[in-house]
N, C-alpha and C positions, 0 to 999 in steps of 0.2 A: 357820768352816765345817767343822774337821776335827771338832768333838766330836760333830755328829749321826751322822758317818760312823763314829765311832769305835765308839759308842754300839750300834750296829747290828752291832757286830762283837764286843762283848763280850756281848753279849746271849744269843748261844745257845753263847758260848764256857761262860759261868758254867750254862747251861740242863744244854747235857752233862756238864760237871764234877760237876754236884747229881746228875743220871742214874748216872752212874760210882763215885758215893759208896754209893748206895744199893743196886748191882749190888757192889760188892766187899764190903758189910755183908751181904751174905746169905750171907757164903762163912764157914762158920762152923769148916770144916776148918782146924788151921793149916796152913801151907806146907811143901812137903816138896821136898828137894833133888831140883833136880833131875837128872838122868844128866848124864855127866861129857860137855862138848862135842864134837862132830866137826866136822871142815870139812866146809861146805855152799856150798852158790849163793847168787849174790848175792839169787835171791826171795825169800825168809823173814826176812830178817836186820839188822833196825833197830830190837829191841827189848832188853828189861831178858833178859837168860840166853839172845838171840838168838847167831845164828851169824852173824858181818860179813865175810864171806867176805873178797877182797880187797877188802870194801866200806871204806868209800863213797871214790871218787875224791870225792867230793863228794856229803853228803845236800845238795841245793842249797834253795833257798827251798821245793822240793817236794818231798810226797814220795817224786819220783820223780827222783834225785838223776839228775844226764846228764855227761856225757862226751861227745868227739866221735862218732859214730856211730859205732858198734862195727867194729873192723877186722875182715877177713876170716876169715872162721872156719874153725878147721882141723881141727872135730869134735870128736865130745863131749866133756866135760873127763869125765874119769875119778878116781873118789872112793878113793886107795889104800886108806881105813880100811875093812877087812875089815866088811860088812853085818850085821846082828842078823840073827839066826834070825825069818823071819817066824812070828807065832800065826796062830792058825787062823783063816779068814776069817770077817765077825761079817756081819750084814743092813747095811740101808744106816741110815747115820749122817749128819747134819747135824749143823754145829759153825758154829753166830756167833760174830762176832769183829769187834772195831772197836778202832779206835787216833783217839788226841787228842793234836794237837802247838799248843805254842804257841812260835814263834820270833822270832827277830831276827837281820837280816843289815842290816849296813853296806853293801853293793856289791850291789843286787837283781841290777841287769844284768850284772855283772862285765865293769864297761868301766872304762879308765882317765881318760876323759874325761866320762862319764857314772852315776856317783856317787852311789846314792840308797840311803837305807838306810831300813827300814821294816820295822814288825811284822807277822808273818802267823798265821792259824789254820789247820788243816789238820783234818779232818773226814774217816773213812776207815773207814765199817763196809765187811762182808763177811760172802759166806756160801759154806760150803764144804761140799759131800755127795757120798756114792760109797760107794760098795759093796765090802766088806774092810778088814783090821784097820790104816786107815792112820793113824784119830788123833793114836795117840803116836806116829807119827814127822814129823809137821808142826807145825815148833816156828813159835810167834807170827806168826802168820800177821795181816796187816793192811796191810805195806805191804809193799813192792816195790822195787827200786834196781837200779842198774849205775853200772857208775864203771868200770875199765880193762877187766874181763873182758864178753864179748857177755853176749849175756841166757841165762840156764838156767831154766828154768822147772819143773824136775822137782822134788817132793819128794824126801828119801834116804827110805832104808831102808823103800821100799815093799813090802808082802808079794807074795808071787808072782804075783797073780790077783788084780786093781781092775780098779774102772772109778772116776772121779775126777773132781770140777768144781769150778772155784773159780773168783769175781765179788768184784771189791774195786772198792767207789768211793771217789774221790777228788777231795773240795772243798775247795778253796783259796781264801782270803779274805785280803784284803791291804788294813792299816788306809788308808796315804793313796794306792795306787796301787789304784784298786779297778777299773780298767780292766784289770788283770792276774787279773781273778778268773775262775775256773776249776772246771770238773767234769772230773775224768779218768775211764777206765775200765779194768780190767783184768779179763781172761776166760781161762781155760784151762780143757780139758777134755784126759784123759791116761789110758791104760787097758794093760793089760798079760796077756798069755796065759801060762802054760806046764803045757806037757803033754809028759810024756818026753822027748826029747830039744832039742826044739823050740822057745824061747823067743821070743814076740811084742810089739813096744809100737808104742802111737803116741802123738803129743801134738798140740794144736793149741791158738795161742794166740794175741790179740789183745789190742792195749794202745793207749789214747790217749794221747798225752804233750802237755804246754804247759809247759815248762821250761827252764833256762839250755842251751846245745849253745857248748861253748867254742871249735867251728871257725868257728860261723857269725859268734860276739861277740857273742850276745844269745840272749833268749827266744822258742822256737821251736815251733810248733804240726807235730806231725807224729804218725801211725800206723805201729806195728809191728807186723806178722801173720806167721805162718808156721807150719809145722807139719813133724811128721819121724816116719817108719813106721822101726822098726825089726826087725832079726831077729838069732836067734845058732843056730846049730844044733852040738852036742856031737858030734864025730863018736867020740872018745873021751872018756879019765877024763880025758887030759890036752892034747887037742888038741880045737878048734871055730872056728867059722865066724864071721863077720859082714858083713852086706849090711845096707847103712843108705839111706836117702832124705833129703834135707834139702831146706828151702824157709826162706828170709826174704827179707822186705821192707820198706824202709822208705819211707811217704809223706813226704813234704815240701810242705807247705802253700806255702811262694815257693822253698825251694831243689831242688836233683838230687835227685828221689826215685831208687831203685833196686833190684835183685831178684835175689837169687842164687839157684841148683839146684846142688844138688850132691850127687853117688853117692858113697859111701865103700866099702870091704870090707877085710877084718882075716880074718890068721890067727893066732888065737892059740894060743900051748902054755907050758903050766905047766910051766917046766922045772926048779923047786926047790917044795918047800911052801907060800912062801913068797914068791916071785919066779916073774910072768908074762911074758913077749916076746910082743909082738906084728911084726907085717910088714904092710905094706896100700899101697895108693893113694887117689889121690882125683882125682874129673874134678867139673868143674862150669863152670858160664856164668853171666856176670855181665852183665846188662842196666841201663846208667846212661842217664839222660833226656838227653837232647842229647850224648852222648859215644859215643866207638867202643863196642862188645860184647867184651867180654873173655871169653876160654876161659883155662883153668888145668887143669895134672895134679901133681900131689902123690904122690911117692915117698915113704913117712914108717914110723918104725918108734916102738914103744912099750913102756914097764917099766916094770913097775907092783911095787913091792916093799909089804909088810905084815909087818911084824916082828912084832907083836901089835896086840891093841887100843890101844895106845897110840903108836903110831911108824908110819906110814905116808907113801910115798913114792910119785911120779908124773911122769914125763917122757914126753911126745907131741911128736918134733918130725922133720924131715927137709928134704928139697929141692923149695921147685917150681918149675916153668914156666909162665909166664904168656903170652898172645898177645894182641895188643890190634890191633882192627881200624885200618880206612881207614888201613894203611901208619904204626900206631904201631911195628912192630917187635917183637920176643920180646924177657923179664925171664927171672933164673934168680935166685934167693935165698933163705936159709932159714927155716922158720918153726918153731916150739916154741909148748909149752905145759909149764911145772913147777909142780908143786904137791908143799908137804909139810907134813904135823900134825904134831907132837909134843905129847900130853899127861902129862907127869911124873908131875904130883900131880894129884890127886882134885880136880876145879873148878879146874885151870891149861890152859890152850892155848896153843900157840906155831904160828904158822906161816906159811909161805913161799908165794908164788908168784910166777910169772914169765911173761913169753910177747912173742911177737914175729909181728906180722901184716901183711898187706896187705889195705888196702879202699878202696874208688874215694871222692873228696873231692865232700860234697855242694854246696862252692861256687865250685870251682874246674874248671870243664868240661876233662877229658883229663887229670884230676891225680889220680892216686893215692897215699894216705895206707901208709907204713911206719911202724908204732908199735912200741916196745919199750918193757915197762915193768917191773916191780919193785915189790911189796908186800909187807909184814909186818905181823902182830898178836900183840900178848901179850893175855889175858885170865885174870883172877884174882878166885876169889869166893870171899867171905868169909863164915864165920856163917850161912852157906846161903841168907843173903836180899839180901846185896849182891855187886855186880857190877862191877869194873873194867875197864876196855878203853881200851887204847892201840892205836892202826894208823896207818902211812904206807906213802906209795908213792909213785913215780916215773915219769913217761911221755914217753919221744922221741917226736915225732910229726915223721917230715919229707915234704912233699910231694916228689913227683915228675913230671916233664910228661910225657905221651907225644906231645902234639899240637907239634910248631912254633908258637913264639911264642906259646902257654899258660903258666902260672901265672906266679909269683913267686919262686922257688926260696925257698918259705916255710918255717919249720922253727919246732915248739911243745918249750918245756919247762915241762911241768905236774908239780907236785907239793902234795900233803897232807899233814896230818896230822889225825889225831881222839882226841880221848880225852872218857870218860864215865863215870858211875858210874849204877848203877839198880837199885833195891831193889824187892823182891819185897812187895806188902802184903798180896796173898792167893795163893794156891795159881792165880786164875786175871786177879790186876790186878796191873802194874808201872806203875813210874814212872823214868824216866830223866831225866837232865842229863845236857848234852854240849856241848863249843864243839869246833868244825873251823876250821881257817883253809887256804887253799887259794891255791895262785899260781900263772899264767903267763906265763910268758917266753917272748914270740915275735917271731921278725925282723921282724915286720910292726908297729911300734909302738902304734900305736891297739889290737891285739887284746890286748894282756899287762894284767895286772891281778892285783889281792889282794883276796880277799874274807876274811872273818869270819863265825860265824855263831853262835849262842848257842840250843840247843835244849833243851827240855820237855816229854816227850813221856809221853803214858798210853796203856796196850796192855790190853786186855780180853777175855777168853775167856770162852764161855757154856760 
């Protein structure tokens, strides 16, 4: 009974592969190196000369690798690698782009008692247009991932003045579990002002997800939306302003969905060439489905160091206060964010990040999740058309109760590692190989488990 289902699944596997052959034969240019990596967000970055941010806690069976719901966010990660000079804005530009994975994982569910391993195909155009010179700075655009850090959705090295939209679909097909088969969506739209002293942005962004969530122990159908106005106003050369808005939300199809707001503001002064301080706070209110309302203020200071293009440095962290209704009582503890590049050589990257958050548990009503985790990547390309990448990382996850006779006193240790190689065959088609293996250890025995996963992936630019 599996070979007609199988049959059905190799069919437009082999359809697009014939398609992708005939798109990378027309590229008659050979390949040209491409610029020497920066650290980016985890959006762009599951491709051959991609940037895997502290990706993937797990690319999982999809291409929308998951984590437990992203801890509470303590504002924007800041990119210490000094910006490219924007060129001059161009008319408006459309850029297609699609990606083709073919995989295999031992552990779909990544349960210890539930056990299934199965091939999957994954199917992923996209289309991106906007207004100003952002092409070259939106590397391999096609899929999408998070794994320890919340979701970033910005491109870098935007020129001063866009307006921006980007649609990625994602179909998922799965040889004997075809009950798991899946259409995802992601959407952002993201634009940016500046005029004299004055610098304007906003972003707004919308993502369907059907994939593993290792708080829940299984695969989870949920929405993530939100969006964040920004400003910075120069009062000098070397002092200015920032007033931010933030919004996210997470739906949950059977578990806590939930919805934070939160104000930021920042004084920044460049107190060396080379080295920023920042000072700020943060207020915000956290609405969870059947749980008290939590309020939080955030005292937090920021240094952001740039030695050159090559060595870049970032620490975001300080103390908050939390209040959690119907007589849970006040929390005080600290939270961070570190990030650091080093690039040596010409096509090497090395780099760090770190961070420690609080955000409410989507299955455990009055329990809030404290995560601390820990990633590294090395990255080395050779011959200008291959690509190596090694990444691990590490994540405390321990719950906390605020209600009486709530939770488990549950506590996760997740860790990864990934390594892949991916070669360049035209200036705008890659191909990758990669296996990730990924573990967790949790008090609660039914939830720990080890997956594997063995991927093959093709990435294409129009």
């Amino acid at each position: 009974m599996q070979q007609p289902r199988l049959k059905a699944i190799t069919k437009p596997i082999f359809t697009v592969l014939g398609c992708t052959a005939v798109l990378a034969a027309a590229q008659d240019a050979p390949p040209t190196a491409p610029a020497a990596p920066v650290a980016s967000n985890p959006l762009f970055d599951l491709g051959a000369g991609q940037e895997v941010p502290p990706t993937p806690l797990l690319p999982d069976p999809q291409p929308i690798p998951d984590a437990p719901p992203p801890p509470a966010f303590i504002g924007p990660e800041k990119n210490p690698v000094p910006k490219k000079e924007a060129r001059p804005d161009r008319k408006w530009k459309v850029i297609p782009f699609a990606g083709f994975e073919v995989s295999w994982t031992d552990n779909l569910f990544a349960s210890a008692t539930r056990r299934r391993s199965d091939f999957f195909s994954i199917i992923s155009p996209g289309l991106a247009a906007g207004w100003g010179d952002y092409g070259g700075e939106i590397r391999h655009l096609g899929s999408y991932g998070q794994h320890f850090e919340p979701l970033d959705l910005e491109p870098d090295n935007l020129p001063k003045n866009f307006t921006f939209g980007r649609y990625n679909l994602n179909a998922t097909f799965f040889a004997r579990n075809s009950d798991q088969n899946v259409v995802n969506h992601d959407a952002m739209i993201a634009g940016r002002w500046e005029g004299g002293k004055l610098t304007l942005g906003t972003r707004f962004y919308l993502q369907t997800l059907s994939d593993l969530d290792i708080e829940v122990g299984g695969r989870v159908n949920r929405t993530v939306y939100g969006g964040e106005i920004t400003s910075n106003y120069s009062l000098t050369g070397k002092t200015s302003l920032e007033l931010n808005l933030y919004n996210r939300s997470y739906d949950y199809s059977r578990q806590l969905s939930w919805q934070e707001w939160m104000v930021e503001d920042w004084v920044d002064y460049q107190i060396r060439p080379k080295t920023k301080l920042s000072f700020g706070t943060r207020l915000g209110i956290v609405g969870v489905q059947s749980s008290p309302t939590q309020t939080f203020e955030q005292l937090v200071g920021r240094v952001a160091y740039a030695a050159n293009a090559k060595l870049g440095f970032s620490l975001d962290g300080g103390v908050e206060w939390r209040q959690f209704g119907a007589g849970g009582g006040d929390e005080v503890f600290g939270v961070f964010n570190l990030s650091a590049t080093y690039t040596p050589f010409d096509g090497t990257l090395l780099s760090v990040n770190a961070h420690r958050r609080n955000s409410p548990s989507v299955v455990l009503s009055g329990d809030n999740i404290i995560a601390t985790g820990v990633s590294a990547l090395v990255r080395q390309r050779f011959q200008q058309r291959y690509l190596f990448t090694v990444e691990g990382g590490y994540e405390n996850s321990v719950y906390q109760s605020r209600i009486a006779g709530a939770g488990r006193g549950r506590e996760d240790n997740t860790t990864y590692i990934r390594s892949g190689v991916s070669f360049d065959v035209t200036r705008k088609l890659s191909v990758e190989a990669a296996f990730q293996h990924r573990r967790n250890d949790s008090s609660l025995a039914d939830l720990s488990f080890t997956e594997n996963v063995f991927i093959v992936q093709f990435k294409l630019r129009l």
